[in-house]
N, CA, C and O atoms as a GROMACS GRO file, in nm:
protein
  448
    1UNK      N    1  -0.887  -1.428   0.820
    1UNK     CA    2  -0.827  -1.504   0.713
    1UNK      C    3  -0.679  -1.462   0.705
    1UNK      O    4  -0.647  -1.344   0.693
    2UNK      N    5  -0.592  -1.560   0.714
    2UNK     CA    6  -0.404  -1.501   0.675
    2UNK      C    7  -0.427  -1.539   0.510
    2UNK      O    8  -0.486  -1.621   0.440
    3UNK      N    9  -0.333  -1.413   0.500
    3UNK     CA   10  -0.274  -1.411   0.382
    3UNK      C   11  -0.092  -1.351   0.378
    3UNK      O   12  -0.039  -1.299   0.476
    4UNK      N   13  -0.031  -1.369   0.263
    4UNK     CA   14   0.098  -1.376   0.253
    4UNK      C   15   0.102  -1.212   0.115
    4UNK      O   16   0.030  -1.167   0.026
    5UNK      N   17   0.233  -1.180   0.180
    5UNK     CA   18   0.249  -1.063   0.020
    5UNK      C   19   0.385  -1.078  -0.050
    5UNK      O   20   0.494  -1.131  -0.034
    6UNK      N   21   0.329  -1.014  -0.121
    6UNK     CA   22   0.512  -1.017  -0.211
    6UNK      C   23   0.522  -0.906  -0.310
    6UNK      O   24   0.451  -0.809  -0.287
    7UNK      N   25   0.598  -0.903  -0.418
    7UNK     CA   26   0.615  -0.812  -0.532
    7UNK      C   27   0.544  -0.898  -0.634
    7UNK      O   28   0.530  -1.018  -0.658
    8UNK      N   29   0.503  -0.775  -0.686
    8UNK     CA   30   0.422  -0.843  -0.844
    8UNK      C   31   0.530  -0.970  -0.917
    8UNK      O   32   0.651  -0.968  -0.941
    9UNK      N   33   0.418  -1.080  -0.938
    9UNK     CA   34   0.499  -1.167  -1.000
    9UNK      C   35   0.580  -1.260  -0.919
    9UNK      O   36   0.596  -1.381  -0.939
   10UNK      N   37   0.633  -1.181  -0.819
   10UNK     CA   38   0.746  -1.265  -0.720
   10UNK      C   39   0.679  -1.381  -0.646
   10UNK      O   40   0.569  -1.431  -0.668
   11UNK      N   41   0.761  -1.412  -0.559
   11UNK     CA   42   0.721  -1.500  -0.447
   11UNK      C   43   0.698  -1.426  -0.340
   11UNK      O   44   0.753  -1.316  -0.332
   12UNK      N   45   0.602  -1.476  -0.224
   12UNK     CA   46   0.567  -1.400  -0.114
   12UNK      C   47   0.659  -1.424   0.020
   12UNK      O   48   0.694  -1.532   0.067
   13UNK      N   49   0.692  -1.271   0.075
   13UNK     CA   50   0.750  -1.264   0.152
   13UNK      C   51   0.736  -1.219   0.301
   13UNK      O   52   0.816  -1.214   0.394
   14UNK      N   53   0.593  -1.184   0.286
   14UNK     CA   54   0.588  -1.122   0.412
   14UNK      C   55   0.431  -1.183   0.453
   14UNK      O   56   0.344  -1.156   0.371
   15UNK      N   57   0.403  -1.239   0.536
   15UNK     CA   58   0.295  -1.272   0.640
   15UNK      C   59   0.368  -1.416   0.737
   15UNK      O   60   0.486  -1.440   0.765
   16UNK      N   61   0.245  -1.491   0.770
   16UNK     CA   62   0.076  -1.502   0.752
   16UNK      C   63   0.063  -1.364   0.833
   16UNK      O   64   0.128  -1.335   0.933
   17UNK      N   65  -0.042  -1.280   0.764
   17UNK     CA   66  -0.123  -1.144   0.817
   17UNK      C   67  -0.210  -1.205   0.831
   17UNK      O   68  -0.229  -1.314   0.778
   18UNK      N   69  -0.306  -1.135   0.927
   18UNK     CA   70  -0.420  -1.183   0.965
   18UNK      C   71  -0.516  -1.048   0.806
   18UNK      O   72  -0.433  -0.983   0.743
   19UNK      N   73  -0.589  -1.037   0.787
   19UNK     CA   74  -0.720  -0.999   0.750
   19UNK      C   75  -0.875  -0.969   0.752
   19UNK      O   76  -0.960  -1.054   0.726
   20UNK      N   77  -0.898  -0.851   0.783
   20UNK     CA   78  -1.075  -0.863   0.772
   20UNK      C   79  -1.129  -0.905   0.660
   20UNK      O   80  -1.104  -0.841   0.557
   21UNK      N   81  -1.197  -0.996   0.655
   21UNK     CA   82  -1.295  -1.039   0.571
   21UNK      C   83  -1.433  -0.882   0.520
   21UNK      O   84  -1.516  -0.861   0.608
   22UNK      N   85  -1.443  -0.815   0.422
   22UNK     CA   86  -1.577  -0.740   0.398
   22UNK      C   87  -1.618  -0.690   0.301
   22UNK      O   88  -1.589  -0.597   0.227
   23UNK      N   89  -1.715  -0.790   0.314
   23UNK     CA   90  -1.807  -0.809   0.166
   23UNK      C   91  -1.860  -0.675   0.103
   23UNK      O   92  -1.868  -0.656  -0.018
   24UNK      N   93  -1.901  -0.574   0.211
   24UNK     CA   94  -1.921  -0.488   0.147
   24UNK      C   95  -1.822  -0.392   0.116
   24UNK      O   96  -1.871  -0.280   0.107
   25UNK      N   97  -1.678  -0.397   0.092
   25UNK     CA   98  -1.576  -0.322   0.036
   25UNK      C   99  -1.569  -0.355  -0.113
   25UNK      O  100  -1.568  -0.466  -0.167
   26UNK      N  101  -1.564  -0.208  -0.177
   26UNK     CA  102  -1.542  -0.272  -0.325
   26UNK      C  103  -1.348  -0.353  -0.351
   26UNK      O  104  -1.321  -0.449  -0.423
   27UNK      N  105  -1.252  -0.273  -0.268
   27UNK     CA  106  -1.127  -0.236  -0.306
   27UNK      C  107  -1.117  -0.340  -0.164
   27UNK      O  108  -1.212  -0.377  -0.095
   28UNK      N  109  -0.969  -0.376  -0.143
   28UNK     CA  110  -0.917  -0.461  -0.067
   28UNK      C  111  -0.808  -0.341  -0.064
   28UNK      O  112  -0.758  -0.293  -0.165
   29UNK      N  113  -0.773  -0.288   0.107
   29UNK     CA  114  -0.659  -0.232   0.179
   29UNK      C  115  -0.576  -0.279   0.262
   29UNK      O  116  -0.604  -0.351   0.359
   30UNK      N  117  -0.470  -0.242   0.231
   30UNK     CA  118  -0.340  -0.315   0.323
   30UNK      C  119  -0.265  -0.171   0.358
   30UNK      O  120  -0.285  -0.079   0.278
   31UNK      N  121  -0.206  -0.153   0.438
   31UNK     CA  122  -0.104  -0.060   0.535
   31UNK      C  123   0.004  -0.076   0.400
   31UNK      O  124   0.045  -0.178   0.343
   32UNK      N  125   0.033   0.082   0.374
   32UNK     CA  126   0.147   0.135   0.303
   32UNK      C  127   0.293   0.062   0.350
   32UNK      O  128   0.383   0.036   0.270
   33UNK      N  129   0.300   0.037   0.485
   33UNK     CA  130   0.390  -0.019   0.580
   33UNK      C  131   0.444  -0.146   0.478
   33UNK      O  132   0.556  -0.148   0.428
   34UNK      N  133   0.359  -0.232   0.463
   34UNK     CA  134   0.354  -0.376   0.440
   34UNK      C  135   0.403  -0.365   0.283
   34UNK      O  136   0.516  -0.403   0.255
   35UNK      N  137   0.350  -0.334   0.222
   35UNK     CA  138   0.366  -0.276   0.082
   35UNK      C  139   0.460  -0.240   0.044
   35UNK      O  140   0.503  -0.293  -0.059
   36UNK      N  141   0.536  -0.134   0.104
   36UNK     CA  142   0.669  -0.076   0.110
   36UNK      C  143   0.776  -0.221   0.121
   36UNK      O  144   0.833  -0.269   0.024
   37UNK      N  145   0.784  -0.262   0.230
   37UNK     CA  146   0.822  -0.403   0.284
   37UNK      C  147   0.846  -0.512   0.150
   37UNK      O  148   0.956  -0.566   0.144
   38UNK      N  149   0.786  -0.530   0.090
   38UNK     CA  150   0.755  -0.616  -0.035
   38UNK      C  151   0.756  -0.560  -0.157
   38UNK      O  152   0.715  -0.618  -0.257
   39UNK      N  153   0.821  -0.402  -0.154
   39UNK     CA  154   0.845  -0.402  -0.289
   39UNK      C  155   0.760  -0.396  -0.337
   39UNK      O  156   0.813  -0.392  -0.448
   40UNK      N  157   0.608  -0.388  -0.369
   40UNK     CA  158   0.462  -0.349  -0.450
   40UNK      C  159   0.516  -0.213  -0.496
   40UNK      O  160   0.601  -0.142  -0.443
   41UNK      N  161   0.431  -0.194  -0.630
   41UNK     CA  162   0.501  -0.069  -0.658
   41UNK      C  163   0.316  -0.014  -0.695
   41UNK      O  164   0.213  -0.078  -0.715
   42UNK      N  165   0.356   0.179  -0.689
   42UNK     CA  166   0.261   0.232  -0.674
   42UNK      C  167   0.176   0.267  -0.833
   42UNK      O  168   0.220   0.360  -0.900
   43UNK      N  169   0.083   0.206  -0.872
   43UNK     CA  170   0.036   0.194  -0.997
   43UNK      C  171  -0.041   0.297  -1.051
   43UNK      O  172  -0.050   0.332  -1.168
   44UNK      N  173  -0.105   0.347  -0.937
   44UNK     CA  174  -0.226   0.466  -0.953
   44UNK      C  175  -0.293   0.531  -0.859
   44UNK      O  176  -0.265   0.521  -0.739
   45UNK      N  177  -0.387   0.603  -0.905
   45UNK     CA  178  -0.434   0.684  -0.794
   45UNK      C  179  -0.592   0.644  -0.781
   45UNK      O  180  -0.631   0.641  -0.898
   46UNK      N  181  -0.672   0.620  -0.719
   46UNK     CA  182  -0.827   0.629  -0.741
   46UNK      C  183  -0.909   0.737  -0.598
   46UNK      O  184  -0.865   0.771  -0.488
   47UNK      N  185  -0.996   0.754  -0.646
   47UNK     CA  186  -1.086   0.819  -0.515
   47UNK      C  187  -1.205   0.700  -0.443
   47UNK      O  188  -1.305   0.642  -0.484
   48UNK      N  189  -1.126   0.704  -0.310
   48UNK     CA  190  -1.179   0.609  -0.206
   48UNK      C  191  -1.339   0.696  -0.112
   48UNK      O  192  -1.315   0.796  -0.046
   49UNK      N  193  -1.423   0.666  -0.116
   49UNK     CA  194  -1.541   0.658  -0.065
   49UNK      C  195  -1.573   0.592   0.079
   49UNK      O  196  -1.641   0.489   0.078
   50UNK      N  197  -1.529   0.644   0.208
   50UNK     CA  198  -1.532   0.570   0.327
   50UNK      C  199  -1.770   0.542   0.333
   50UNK      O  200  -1.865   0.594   0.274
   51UNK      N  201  -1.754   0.454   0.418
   51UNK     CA  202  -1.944   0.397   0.470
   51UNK      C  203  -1.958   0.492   0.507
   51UNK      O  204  -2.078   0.515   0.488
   52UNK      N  205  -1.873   0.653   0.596
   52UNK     CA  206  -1.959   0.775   0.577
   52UNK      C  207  -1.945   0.852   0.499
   52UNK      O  208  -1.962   0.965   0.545
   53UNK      N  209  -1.910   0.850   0.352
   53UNK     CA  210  -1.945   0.929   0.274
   53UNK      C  211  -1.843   0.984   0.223
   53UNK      O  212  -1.833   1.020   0.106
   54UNK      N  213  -1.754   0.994   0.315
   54UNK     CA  214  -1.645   1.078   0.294
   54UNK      C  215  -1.531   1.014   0.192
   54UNK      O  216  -1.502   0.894   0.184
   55UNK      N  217  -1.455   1.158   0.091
   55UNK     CA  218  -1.410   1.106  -0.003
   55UNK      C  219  -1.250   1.129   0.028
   55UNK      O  220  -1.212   1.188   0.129
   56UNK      N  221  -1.161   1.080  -0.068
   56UNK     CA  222  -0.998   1.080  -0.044
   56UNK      C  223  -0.945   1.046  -0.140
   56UNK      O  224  -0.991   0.945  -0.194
   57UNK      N  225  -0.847   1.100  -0.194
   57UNK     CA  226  -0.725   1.027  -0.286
   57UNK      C  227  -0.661   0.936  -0.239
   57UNK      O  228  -0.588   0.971  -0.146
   58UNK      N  229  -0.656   0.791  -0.276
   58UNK     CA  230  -0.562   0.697  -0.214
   58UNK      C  231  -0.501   0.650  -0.324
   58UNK      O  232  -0.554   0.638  -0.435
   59UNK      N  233  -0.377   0.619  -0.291
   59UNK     CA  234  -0.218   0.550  -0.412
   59UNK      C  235  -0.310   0.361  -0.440
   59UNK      O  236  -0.378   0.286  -0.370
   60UNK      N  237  -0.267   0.362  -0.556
   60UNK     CA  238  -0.338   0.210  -0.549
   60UNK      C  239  -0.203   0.135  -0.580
   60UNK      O  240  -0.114   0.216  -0.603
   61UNK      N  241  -0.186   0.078  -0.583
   61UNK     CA  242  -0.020  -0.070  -0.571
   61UNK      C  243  -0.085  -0.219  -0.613
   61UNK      O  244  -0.186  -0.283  -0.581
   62UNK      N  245   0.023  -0.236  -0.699
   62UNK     CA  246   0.022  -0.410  -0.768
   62UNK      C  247   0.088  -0.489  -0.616
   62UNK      O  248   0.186  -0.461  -0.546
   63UNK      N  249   0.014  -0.567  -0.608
   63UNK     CA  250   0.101  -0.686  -0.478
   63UNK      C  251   0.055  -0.822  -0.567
   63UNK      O  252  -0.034  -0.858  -0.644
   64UNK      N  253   0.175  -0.871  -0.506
   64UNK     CA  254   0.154  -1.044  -0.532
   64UNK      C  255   0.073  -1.099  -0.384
   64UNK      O  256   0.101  -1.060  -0.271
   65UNK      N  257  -0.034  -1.201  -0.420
   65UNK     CA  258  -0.132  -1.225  -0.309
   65UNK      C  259  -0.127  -1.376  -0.255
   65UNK      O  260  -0.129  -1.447  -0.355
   66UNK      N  261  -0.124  -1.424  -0.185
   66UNK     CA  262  -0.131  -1.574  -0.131
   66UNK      C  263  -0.207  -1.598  -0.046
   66UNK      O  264  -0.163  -1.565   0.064
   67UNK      N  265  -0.337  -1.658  -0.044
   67UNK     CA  266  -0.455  -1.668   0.056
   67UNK      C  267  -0.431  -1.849   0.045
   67UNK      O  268  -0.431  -1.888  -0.072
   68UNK      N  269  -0.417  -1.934   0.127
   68UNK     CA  270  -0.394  -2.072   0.139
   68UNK      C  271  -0.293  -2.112   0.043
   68UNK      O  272  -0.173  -2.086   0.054
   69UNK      N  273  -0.375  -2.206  -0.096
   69UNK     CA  274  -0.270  -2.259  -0.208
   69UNK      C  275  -0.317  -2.171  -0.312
   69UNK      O  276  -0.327  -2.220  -0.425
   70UNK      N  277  -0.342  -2.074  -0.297
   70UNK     CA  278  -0.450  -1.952  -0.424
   70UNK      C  279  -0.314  -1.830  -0.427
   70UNK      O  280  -0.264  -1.758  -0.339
   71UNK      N  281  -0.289  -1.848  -0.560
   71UNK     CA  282  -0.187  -1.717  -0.572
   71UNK      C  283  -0.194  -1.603  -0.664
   71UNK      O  284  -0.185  -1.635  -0.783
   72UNK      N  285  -0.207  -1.478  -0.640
   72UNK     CA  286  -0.231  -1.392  -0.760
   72UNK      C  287  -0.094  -1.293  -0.740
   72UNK      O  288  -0.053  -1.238  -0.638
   73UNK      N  289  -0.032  -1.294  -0.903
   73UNK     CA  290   0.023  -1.247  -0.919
   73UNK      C  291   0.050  -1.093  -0.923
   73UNK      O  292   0.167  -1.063  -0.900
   74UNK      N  293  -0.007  -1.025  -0.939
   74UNK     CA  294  -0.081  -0.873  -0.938
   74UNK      C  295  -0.209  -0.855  -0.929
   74UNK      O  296  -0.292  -0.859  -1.020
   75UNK      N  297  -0.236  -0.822  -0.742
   75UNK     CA  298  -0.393  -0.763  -0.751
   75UNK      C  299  -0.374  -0.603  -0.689
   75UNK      O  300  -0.283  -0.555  -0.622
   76UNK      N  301  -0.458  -0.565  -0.725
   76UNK     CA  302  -0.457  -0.391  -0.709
   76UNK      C  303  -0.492  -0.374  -0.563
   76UNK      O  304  -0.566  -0.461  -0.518
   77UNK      N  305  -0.452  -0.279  -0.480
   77UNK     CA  306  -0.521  -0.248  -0.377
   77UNK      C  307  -0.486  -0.147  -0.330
   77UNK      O  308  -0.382  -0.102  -0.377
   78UNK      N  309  -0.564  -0.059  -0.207
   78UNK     CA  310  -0.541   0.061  -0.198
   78UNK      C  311  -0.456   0.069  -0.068
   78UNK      O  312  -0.471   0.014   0.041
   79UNK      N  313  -0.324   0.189  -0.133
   79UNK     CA  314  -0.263   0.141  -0.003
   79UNK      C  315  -0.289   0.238   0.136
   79UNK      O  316  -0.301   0.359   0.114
   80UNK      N  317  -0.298   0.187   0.284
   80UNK     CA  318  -0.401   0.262   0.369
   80UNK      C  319  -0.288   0.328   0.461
   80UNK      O  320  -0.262   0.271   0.567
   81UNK      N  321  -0.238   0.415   0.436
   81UNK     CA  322  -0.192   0.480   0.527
   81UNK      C  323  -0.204   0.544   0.675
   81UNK      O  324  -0.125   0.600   0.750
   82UNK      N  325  -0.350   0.507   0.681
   82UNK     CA  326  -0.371   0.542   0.806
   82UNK      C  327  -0.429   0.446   0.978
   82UNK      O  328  -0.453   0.477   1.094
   83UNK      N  329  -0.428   0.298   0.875
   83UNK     CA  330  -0.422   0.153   1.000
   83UNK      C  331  -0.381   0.080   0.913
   83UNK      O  332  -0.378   0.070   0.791
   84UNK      N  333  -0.334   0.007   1.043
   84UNK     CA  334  -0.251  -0.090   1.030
   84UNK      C  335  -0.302  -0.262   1.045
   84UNK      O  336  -0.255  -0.371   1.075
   85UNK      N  337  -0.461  -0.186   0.993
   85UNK     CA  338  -0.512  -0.357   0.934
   85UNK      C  339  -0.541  -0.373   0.818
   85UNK      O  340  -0.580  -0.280   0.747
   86UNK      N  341  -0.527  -0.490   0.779
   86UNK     CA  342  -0.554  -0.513   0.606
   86UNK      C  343  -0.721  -0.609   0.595
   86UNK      O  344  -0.769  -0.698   0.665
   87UNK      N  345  -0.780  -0.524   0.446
   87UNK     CA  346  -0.909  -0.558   0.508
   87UNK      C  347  -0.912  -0.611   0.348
   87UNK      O  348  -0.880  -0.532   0.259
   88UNK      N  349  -0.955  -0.757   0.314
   88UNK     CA  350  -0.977  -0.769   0.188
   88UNK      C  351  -1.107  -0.744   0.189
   88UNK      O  352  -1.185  -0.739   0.284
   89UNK      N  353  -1.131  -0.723   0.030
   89UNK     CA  354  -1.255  -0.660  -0.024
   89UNK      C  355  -1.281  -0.716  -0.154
   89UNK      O  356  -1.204  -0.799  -0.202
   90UNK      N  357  -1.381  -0.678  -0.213
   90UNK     CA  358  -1.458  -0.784  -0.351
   90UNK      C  359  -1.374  -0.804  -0.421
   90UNK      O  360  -1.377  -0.900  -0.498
   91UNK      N  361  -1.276  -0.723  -0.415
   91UNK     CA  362  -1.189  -0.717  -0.590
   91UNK      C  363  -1.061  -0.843  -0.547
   91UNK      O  364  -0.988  -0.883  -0.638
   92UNK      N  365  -1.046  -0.887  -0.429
   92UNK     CA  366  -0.962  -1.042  -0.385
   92UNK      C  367  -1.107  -1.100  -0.336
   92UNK      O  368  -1.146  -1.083  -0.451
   93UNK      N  369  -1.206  -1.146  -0.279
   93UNK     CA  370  -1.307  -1.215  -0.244
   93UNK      C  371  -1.353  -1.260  -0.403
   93UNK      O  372  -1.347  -1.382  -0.414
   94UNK      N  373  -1.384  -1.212  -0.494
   94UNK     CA  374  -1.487  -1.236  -0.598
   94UNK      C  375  -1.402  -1.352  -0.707
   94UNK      O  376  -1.459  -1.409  -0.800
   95UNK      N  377  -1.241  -1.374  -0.668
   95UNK     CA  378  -1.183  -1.477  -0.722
   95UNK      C  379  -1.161  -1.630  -0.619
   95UNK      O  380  -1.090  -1.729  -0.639
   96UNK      N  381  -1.250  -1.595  -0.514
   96UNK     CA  382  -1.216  -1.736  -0.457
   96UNK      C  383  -1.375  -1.780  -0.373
   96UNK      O  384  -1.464  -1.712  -0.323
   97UNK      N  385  -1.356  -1.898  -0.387
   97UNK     CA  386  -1.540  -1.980  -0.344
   97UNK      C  387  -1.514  -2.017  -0.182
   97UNK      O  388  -1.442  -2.096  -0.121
   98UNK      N  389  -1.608  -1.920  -0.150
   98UNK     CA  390  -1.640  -1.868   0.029
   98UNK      C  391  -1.767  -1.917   0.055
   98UNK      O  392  -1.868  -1.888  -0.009
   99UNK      N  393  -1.759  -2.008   0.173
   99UNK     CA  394  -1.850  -2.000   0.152
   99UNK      C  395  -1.886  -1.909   0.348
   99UNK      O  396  -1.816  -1.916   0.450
  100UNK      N  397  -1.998  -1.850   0.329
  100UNK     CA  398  -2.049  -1.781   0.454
  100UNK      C  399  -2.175  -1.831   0.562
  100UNK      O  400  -2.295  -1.811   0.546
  101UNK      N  401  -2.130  -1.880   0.641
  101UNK     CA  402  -2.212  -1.934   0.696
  101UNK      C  403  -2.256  -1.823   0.857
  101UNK      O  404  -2.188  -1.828   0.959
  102UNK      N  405  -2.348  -1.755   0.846
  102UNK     CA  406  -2.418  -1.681   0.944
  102UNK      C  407  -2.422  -1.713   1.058
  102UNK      O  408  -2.347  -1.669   1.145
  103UNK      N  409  -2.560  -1.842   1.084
  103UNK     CA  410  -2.546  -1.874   1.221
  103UNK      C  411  -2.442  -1.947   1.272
  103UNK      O  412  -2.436  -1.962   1.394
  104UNK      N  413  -2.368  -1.990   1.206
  104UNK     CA  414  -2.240  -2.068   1.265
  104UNK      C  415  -2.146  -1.989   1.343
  104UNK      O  416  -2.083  -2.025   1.442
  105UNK      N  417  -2.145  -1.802   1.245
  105UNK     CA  418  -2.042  -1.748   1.223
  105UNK      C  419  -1.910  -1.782   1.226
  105UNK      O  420  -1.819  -1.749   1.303
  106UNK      N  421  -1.914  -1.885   1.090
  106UNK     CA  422  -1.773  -1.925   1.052
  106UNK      C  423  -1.767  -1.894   0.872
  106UNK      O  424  -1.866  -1.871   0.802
  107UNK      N  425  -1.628  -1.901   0.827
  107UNK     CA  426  -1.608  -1.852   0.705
  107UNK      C  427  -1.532  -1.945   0.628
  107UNK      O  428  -1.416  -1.914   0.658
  108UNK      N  429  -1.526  -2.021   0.565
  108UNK     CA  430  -1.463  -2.126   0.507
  108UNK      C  431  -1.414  -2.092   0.364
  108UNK      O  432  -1.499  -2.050   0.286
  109UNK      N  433  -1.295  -2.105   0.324
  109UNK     CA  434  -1.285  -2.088   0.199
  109UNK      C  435  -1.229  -2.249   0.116
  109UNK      O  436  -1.139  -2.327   0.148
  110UNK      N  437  -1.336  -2.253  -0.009
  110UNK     CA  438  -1.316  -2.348  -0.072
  110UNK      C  439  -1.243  -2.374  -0.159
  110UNK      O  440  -1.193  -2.291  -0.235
  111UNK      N  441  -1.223  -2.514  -0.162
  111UNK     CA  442  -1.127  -2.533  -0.285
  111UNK      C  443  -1.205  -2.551  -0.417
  111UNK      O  444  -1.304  -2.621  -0.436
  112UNK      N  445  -1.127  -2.462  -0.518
  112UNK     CA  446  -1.172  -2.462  -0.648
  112UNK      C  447  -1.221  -2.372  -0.702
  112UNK      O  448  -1.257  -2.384  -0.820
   0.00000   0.00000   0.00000
């Protein structure tokens, strides 16, 4: 999926990025890199939980978001200092109608 970034509030300035799509992430990560780039500023701190278990302090950052004609002005995300892919997760998925289709393996996002 591309998406576009920017500063809270602003207009977006930096993509189309490509994105992993994963459903089972609670938090949506993007590269500190990108973030920096756009001006997101650093909002907080939370403790990140990797699928093995393992725990970490990560900086969390306001970005402005653009997935097609869908724009959010400030969504939280954690920023990933350590790759340089951006993986959205429930907390950007749970505001837009996806639909998932398995055996097709295709991913469509809907309007509305």
């Amino acid at each position: 999926m591309k998406i576009r970034l920017g500063a809270p509030g602003e207009s977006v300035i930096l993509g189309p990025l490509e994105a992993f799509v994963d459903t089972g992430a609670d938090a949506t990560l993007i590269p500190v890199e990108y973030l920096k780039q756009v001006g997101a500023r650093k909002v907080d701190w939370a403790i990140l939980r990797s699928q093995w278990g393992e725990r970490r302090s990560v900086p969390l950052y306001a970005v402005a978001m653009q997935i097609n004609h869908h724009y959010f002005a400030a969504i939280w995300v954690v920023g990933d200092e350590h790759s340089g892919e951006v993986v959205l997760g429930r907390n950007v998925l749970n505001r837009l109608r996806l639909l998932l289709d398995g055996p097709s393996m295709t991913l469509e996002l809907l309007d509305g």
